[in-house]
C-alpha positions as CSV (number, residue, x, y, z in Angstrom):
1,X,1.4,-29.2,3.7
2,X,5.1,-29.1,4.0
3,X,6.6,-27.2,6.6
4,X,8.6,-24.8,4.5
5,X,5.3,-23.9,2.1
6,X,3.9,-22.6,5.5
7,X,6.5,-21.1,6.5
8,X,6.6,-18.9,3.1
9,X,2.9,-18.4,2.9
10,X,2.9,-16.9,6.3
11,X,6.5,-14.3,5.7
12,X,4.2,-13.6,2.2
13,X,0.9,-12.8,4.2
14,X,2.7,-11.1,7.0
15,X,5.0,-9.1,4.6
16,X,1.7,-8.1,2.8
17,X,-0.3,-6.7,5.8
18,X,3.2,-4.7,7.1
19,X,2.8,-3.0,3.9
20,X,-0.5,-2.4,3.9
21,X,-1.1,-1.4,7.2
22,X,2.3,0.8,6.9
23,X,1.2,3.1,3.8
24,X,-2.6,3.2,3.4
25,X,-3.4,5.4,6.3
26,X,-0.3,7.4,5.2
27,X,-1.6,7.6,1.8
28,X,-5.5,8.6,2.6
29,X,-3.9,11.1,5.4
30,X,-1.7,13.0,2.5
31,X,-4.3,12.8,-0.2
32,X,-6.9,14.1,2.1
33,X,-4.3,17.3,3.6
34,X,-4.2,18.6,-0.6
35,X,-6.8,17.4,-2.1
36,X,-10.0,16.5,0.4
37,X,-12.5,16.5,-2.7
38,X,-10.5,13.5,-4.5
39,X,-12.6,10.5,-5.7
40,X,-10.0,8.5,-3.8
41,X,-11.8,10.2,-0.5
42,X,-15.3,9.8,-1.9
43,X,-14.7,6.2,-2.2
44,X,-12.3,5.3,0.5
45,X,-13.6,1.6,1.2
46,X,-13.6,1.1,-3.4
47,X,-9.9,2.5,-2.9
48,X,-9.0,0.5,0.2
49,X,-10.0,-3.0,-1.7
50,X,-8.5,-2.2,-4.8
51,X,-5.5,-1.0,-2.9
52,X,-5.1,-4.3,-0.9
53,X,-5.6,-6.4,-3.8
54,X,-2.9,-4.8,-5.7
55,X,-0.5,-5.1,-3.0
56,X,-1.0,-8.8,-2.5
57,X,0.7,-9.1,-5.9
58,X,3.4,-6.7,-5.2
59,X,4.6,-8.4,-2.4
60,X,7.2,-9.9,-4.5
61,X,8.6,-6.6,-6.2
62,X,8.4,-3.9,-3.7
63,X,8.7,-5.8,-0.1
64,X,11.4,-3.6,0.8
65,X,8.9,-1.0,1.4
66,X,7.8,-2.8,4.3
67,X,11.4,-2.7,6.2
68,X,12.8,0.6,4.9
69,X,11.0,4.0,5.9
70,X,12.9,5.6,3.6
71,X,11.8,3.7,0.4
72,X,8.1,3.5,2.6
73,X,8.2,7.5,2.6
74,X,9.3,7.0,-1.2
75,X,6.5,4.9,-2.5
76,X,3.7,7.0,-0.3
77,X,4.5,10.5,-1.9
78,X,5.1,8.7,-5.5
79,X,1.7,7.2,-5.8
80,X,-0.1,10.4,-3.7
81,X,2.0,12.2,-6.9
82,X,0.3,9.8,-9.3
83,X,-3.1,10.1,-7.6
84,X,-3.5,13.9,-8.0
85,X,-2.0,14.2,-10.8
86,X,-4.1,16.4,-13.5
87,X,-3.9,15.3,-17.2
């Protein structure tokens, strides 16, 4: 494998586990202060997989998330927002 094609993979992987490791436990923390009944709570690992998952493709659109705390702070209270959000 070239040099530069490992050099990518690893920023991608790396840039993928910052953001990971930088807003799930944010995430579970805030959903669990207002709402500790959520199904997100009930099934925490179910929520954790499907979480990382989705990240791994949205690496490429929101990576600023994982060098900004502002836009971090941002994207943990939008999608706590969309989480608890009644219809």
């Amino acid at each position: 494998m070239e040099l530069w094609l490992q050099v990518i993979v690893s920023v991608y992987i790396s840039t993928w586990l910052v953001m990971v490791l930088n807003t799930y436990f944010d995430i579970i923390r805030k959903i669990g202060n207002k709402s500790p009944n959520n199904l997100v709570m009930q099934y925490r690992i179910l929520h954790f997989l499907i979480y990382v998952i989705a990240m791994f493709f949205l690496v490429l659109f929101a990576f600023s998330i994982a060098f900004s705390d502002r836009k971090k702070e941002r994207w943990v209270n939008s999608y706590v927002s969309t989480i608890l959000e009644k219809k």
